[in-house]
C-alpha positions as CSV (number, residue, x, y, z in Angstrom):
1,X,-14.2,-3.7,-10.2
2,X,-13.2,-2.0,-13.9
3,X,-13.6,-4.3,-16.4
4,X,-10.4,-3.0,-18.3
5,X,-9.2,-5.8,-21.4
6,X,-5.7,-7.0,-21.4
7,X,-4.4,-4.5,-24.2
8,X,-5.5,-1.8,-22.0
9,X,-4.3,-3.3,-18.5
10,X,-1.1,-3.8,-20.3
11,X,-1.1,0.1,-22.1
12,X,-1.8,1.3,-17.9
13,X,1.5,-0.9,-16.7
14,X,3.7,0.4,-19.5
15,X,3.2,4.0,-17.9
16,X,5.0,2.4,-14.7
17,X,6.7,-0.8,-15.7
18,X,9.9,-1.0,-18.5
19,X,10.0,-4.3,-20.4
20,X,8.2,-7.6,-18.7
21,X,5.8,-8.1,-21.7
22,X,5.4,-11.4,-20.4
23,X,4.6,-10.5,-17.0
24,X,2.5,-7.9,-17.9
25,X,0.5,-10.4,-20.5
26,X,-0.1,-12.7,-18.1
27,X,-1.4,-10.4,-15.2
28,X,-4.0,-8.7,-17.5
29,X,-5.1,-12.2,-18.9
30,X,-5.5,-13.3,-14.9
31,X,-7.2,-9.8,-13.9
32,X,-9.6,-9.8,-16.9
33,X,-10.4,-13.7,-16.1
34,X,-11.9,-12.4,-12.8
35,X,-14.2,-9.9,-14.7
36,X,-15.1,-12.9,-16.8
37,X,-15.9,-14.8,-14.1
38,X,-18.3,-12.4,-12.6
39,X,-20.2,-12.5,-15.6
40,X,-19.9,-16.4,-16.3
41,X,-23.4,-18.3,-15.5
42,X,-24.1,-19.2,-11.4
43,X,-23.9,-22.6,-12.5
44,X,-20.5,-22.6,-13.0
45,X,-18.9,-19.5,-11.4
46,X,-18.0,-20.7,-8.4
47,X,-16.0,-23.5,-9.8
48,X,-13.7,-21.3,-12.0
49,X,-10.2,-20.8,-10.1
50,X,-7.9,-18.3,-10.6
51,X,-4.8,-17.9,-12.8
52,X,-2.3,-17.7,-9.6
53,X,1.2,-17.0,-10.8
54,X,4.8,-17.3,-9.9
55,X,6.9,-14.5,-11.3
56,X,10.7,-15.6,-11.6
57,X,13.4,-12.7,-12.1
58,X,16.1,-11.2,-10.0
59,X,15.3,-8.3,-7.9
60,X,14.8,-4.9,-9.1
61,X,13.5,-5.9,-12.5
62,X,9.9,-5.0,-12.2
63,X,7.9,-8.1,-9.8
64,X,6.8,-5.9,-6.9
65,X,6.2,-2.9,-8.8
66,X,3.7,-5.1,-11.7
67,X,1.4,-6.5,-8.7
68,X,0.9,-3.2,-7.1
69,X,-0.1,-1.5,-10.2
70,X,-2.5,-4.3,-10.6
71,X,-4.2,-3.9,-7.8
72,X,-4.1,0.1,-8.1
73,X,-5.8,-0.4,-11.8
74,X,-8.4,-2.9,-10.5
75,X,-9.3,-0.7,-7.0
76,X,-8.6,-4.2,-5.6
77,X,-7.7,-5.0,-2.0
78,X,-4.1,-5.8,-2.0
79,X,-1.4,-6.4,0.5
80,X,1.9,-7.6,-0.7
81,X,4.2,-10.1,2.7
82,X,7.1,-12.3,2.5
83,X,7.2,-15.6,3.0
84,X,10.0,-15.1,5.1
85,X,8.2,-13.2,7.5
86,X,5.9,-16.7,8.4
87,X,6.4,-19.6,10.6
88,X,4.5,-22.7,11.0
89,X,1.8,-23.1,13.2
90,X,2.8,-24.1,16.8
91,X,6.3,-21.7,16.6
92,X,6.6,-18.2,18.0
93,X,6.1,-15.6,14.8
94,X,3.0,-14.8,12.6
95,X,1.0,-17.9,11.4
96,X,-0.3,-17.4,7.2
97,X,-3.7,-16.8,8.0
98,X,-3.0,-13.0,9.3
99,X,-2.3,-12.2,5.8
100,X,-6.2,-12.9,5.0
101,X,-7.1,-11.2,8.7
102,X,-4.5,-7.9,7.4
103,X,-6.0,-8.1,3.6
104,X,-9.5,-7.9,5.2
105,X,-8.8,-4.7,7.7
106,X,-7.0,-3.2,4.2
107,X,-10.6,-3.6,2.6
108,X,-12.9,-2.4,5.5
109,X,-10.3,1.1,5.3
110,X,-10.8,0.9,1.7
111,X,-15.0,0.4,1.7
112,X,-15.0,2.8,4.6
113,X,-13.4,5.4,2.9
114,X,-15.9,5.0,-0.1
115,X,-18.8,5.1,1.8
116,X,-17.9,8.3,3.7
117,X,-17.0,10.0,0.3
118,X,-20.3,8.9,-0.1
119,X,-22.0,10.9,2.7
120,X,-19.2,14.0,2.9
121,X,-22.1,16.5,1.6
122,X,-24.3,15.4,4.5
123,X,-21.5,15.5,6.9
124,X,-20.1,18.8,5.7
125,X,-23.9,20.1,6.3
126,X,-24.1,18.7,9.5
127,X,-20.6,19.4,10.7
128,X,-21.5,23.3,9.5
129,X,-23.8,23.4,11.6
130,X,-22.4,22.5,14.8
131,X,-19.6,24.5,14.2
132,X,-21.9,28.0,13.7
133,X,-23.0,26.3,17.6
134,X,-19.8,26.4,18.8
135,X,-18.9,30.4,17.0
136,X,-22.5,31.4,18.3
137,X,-24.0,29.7,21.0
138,X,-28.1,31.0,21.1
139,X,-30.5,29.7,24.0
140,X,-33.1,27.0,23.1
141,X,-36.0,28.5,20.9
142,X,-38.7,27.1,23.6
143,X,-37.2,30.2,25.5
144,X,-37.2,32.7,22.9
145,X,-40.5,34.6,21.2
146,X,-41.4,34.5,18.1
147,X,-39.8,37.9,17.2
148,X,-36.6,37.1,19.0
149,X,-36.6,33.5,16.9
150,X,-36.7,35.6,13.6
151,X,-34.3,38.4,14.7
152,X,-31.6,35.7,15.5
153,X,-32.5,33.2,12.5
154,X,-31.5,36.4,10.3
155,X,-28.6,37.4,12.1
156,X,-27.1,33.9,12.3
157,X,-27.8,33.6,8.3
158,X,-25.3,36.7,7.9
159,X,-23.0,34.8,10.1
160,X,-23.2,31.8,8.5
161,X,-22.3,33.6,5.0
162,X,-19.3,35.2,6.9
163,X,-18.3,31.7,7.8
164,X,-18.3,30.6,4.3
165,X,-16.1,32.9,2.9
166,X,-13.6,32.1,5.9
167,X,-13.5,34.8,7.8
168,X,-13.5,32.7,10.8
169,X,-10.7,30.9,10.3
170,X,-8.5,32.5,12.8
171,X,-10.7,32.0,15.7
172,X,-10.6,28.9,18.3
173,X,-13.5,26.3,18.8
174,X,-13.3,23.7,21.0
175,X,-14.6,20.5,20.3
176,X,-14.8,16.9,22.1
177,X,-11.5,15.0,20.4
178,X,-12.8,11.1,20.8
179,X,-9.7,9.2,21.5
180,X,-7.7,6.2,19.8
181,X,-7.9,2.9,21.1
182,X,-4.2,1.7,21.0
183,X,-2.6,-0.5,23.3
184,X,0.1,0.8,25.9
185,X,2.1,3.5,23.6
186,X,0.3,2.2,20.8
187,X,2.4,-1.2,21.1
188,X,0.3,-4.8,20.0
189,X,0.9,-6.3,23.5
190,X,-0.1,-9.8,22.6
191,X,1.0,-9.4,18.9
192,X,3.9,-12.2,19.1
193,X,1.4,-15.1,20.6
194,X,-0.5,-14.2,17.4
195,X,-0.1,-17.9,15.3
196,X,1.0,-19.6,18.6
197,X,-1.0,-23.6,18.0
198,X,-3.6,-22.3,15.9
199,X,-7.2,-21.9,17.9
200,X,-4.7,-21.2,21.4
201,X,-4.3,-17.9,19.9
202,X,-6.1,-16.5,17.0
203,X,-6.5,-13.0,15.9
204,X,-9.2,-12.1,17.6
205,X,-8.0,-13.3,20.6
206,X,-5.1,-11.6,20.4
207,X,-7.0,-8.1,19.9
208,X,-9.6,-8.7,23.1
209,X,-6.3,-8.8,24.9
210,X,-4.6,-6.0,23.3
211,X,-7.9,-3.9,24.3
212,X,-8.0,-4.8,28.0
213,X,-4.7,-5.0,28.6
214,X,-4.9,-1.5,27.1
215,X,-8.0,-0.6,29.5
216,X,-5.8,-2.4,32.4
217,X,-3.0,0.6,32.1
218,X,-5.3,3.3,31.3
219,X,-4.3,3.4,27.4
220,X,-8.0,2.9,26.6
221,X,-9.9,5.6,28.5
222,X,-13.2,6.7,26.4
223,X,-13.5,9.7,28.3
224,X,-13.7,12.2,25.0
225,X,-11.1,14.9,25.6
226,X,-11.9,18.9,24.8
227,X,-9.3,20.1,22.1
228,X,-8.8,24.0,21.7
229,X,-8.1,24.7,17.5
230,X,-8.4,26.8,14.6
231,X,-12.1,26.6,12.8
232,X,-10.5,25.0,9.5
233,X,-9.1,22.3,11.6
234,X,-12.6,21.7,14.2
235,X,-14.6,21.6,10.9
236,X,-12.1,18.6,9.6
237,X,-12.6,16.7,12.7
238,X,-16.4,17.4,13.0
239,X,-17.1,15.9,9.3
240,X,-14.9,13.0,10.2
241,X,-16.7,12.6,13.1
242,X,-20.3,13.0,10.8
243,X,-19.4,10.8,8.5
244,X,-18.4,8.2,10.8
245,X,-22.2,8.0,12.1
246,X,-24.0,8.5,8.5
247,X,-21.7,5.2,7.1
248,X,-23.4,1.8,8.1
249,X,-20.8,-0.1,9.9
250,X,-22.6,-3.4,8.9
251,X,-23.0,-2.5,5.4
252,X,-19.2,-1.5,5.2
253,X,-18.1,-5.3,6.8
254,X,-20.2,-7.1,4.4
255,X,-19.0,-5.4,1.0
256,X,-15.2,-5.3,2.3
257,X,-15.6,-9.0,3.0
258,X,-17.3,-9.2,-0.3
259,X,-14.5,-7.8,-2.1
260,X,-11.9,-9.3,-0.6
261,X,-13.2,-13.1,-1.6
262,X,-14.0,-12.0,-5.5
263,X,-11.0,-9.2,-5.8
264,X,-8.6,-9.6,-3.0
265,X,-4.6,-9.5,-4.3
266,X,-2.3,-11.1,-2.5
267,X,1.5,-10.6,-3.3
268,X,3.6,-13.6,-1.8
269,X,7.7,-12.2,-2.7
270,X,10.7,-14.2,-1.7
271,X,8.8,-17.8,-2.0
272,X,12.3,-19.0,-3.2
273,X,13.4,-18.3,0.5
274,X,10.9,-21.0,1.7
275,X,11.8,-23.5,-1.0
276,X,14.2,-26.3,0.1
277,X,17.0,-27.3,-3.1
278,X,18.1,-31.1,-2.6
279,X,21.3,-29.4,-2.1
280,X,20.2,-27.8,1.0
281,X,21.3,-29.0,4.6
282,X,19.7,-28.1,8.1
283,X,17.0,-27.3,9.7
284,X,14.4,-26.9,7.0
285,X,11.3,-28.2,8.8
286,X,10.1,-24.7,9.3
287,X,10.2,-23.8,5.7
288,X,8.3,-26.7,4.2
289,X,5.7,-26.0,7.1
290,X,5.5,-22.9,5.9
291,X,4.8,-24.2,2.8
292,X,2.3,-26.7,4.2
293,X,0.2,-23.9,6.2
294,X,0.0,-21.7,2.9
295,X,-1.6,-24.2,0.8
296,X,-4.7,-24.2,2.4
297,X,-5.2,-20.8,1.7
298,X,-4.4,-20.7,-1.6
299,X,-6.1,-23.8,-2.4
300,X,-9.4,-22.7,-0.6
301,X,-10.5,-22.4,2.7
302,X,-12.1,-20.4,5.6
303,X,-10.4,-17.6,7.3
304,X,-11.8,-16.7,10.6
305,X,-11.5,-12.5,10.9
306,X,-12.7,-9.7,13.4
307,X,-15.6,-8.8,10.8
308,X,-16.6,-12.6,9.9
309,X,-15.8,-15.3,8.3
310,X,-13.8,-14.9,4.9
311,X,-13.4,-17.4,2.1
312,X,-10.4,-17.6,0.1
313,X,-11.1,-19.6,-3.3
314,X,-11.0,-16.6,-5.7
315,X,-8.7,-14.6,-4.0
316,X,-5.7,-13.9,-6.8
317,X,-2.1,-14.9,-5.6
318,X,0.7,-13.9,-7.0
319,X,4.3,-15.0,-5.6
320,X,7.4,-13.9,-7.2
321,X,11.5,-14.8,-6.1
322,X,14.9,-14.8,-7.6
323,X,15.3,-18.7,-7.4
324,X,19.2,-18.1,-7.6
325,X,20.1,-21.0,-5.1
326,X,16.5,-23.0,-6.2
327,X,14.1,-23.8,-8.5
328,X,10.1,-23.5,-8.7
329,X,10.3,-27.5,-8.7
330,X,11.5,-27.3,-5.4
331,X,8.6,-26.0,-3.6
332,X,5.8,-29.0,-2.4
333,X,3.8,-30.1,-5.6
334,X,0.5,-30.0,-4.0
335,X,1.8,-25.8,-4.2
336,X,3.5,-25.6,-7.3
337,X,0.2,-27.1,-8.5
338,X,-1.7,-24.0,-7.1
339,X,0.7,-21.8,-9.1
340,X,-0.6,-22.9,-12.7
341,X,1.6,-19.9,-14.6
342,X,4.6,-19.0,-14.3
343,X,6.5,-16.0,-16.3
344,X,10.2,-15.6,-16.1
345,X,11.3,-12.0,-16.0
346,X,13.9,-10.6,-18.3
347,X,17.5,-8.8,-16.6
348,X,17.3,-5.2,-17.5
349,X,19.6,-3.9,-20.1
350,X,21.5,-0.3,-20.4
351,X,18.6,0.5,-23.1
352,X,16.2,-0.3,-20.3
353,X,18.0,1.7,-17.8
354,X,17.5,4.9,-20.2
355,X,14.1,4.2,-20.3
356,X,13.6,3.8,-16.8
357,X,15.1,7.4,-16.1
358,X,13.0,8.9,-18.6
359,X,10.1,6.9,-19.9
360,X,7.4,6.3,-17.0
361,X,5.1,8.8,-15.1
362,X,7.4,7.9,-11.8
363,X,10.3,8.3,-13.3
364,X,13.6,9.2,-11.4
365,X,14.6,11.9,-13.2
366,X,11.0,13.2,-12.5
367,X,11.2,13.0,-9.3
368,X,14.2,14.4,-8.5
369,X,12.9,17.6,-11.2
370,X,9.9,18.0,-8.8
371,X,11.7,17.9,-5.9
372,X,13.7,20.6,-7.0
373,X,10.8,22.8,-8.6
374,X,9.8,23.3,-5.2
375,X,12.6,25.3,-4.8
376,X,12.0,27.3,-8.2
377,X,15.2,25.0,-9.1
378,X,15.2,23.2,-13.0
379,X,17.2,20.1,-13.6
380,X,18.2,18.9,-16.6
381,X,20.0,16.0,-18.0
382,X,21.6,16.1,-21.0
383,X,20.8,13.0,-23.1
384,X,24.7,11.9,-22.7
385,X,24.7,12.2,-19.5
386,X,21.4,9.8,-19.0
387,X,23.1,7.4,-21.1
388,X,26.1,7.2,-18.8
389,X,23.7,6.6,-15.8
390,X,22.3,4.3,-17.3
391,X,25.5,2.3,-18.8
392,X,27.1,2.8,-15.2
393,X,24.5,1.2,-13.6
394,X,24.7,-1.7,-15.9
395,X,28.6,-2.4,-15.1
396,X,28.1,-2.3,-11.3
397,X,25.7,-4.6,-11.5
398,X,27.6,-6.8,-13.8
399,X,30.7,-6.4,-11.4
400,X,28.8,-6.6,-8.1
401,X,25.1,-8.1,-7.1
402,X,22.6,-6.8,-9.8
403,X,20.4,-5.7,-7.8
404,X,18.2,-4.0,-11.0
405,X,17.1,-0.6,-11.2
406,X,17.5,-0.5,-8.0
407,X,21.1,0.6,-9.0
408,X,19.8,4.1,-10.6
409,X,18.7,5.1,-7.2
410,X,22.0,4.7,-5.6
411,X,24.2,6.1,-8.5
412,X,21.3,8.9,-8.7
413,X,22.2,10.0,-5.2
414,X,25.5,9.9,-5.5
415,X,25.8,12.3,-8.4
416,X,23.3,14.5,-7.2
417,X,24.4,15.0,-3.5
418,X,26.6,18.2,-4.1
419,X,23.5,19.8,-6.1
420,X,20.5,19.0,-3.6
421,X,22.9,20.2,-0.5
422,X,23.2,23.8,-2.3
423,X,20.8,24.2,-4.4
424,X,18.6,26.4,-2.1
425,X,21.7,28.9,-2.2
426,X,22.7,28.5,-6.0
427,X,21.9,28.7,-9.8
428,X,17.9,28.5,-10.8
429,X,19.1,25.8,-13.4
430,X,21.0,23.1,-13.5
431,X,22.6,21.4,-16.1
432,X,23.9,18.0,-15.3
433,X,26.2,16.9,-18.6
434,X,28.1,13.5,-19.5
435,X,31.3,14.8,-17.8
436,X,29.7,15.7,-14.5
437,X,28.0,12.3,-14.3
438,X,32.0,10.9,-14.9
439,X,33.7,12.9,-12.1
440,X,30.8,12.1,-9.9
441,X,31.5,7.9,-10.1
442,X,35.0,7.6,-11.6
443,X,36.9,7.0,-8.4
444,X,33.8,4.6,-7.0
445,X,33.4,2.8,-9.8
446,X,36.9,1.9,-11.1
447,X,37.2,0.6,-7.1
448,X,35.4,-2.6,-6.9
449,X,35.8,-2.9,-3.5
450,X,34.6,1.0,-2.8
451,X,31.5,0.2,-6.0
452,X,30.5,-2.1,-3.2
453,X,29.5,-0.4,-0.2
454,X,28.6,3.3,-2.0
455,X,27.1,2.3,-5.1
């Protein structure tokens, strides 16, 4: 984990996040608080919790988009679910503890990954050297005298030089391609029992069925299939496969589980959705149940997974809604107790629209510059014509749902659609001025009910 301080967590989300100095505060306080930790006495380590937090803000201002930076900047495991995707235990849907079981398969890809990078010299080496097998196939040496042994030693070093400089490249190898282990057309056959009365039907019961129901229709055949392709492409497969033996399978399970109890980020969006107002009729048993199953994990507790048995006290939790029809309050206050800060996220302004266009290293106007480079097409925006973006997006939202800055991607496309459609077959450079950006919207936006459906 990088043991970044606040100022500087907060200097790395201003590169991708407008605004939210709150937010971004209280992230880098609750991120640098698990460094501390680490570093507290044993004594009392264990027994420090973690800052969870409830971010509060409409959409499009920023929520999603803090959390996965923070977990980019702290090489964390992260996964980021909505609530509204969860049903209590003992009805048909996904029960809360998959999102530790998914967090935990995220982190063995993660640690897997490192460990080969790890080994990819070795595996290159080794890989190079079954592939000069497969270009030149020689007989055993116990068959071969000694003069033979040196005469091809020296002629497969002058090959192996030729290989190097890629002069192979066009010829065909074939190699043994080791097949996936899907289910029938790669579907999760038992995937919607998953969460179905808790032990009945548990993850890893769900995957042993997957597998032989797999192996029942033939989707699981091990058989290793021969694959004719270029040598670039064999020697990409052959370090994959190289790798794969060098990492320690074992070693990988233990440090993803590892990491996923001390660093593990878990975004929880649209918790309003499961909140239930006093104003609120129907059936809302599903809801607070939902509610009721998450507290455990967040509290603390033991999540049974396919590589062991993962604990969830220091895992960091952050949950964000819009809270337009509800309040924080209204959540179950054994769970609103687990949420100890909360930060209320500011609308975005015209001012903040501007800056979102031009200011981070994702930028839209960015984006839509590269995409057009690759063309040997430039773009440019006058500063007028940003400004009118940006105070466009602003009415719509004021006149329809404000749905953020979210809005610049629709107006965006709008007014670039003519240019992306020709530019292949038009000017090098583009100019895109405060009158074009007007003719592109007028008619949409002076039409509330058209501003609705296009913009």
């Amino acid at each position: 984990m990088r043991s970044m301080k606040p100022r500087e967590i907060v200097e790395e989300l201003d590169r991708f996040v407008i605004g939210q100095d709150k937010a971004k505060r209280s992230v880098a306080i609750a991120l640098r608080n698990r460094w501390r930790r680490q570093q507290a006495d044993e004594s009392i380590r264990n027994e420090i919790s973690p800052n969870n937090i409830i971010m509060i803000g409409p959409t499009g201002v920023g929520k999603t988009e803090i959390a996965r930076r923070l977990a980019t900047l702290a090489d964390s495991p992260f996964i980021k679910v909505e609530a509204t995707k969860f049903t209590e235990v003992g009805y048909v849907g996904r029960d809360v503890e998959s999102i530790i079981r998914d967090l935990t398969y995220m982190a063995v890809d993660m640690v897997e990954k490192e460990h080969e990078d790890m080994v990819k010299q070795r595996a290159e080496e080794q890989a190079d050297v079954r592939l000069m097998d497969l270009l030149f196939p020689v007989e055993k040496k116990e068959k071969l005298d000694d003069d033979e042994v040196v005469r091809i030693d020296k002629t497969r070093d002058r090959l192996k030089a030729m290989y190097l400089e890629g002069k192979f490249d066009d010829r065909y190898v074939e190699v043994e391609a080791k097949p996936k282990s899907p289910g029938i057309a790669g579907i999760s056959i038992m995937g919607p029992m998953e969460g179905m009365g808790g032990d009945m039907m548990d993850g890893e019961t769900g995957d042993f069925l997957n597998e032989a129901m797999g192996n029942l229709f033939g989707g699981n055949k091990k058989a290793p299939k021969k694959k004719k392709v270029k040598v670039p492409e064999a020697r990409r497969m052959l370090i994959e496969e190289e790798a794969q033996k060098l990492v320690d399978k074992a070693k990988v399970q233990e440090e993803a589980i590892e990491r996923v109890q001390h660093h593990g980020i878990v975004f929880i969006d649209e918790i309003d959705k499961i909140a239930i107002s006093n104003e609120s009729k129907g059936a809302d048993v599903s809801r607070q149940g939902v509610q009721r199953d998450l507290l455990p994990i967040v509290e603390g507790s033991t999540v049974k997974t396919r590589y062991g048995f993962v604990k969830t006290d220091h895992i960091l939790f952050i949950a964000s809604g819009a809270f337009h029809t509800s309040k924080p309050s209204d959540l179950i206050p054994e769970l609103q107790g687990r949420f100890p800060i909360r930060v209320e996220l500011d609308s975005l302004s015209t001012d903040d629209f501007v800056q979102i266009l031009t200011r981070p290293q994702n930028a839209l106007i960015k984006q839509y510059q590269a995409l057009l480079g690759s063309e040997d097409v430039e773009l440019v925006f006058e500063k007028d014509a940003i400004h009118e973006i940006a105070a466009k997006a602003t009415e719509v939202n004021d006149k329809t749902e404000n749905i953020g800055a979210r809005r610049l991607h629709t107006i965006m496309t709008q007014i670039l659609d003519d240019i992306m459609f020709s530019a292949p077959d038009g000017r090098k450079k583009i100019v895109v001025s405060e009158d074009d950006v007007k003719k592109s919207l007028e008619s949409i936006v002076t039409d509330d009910d058209l501003s609705r459906y296009i913009l």
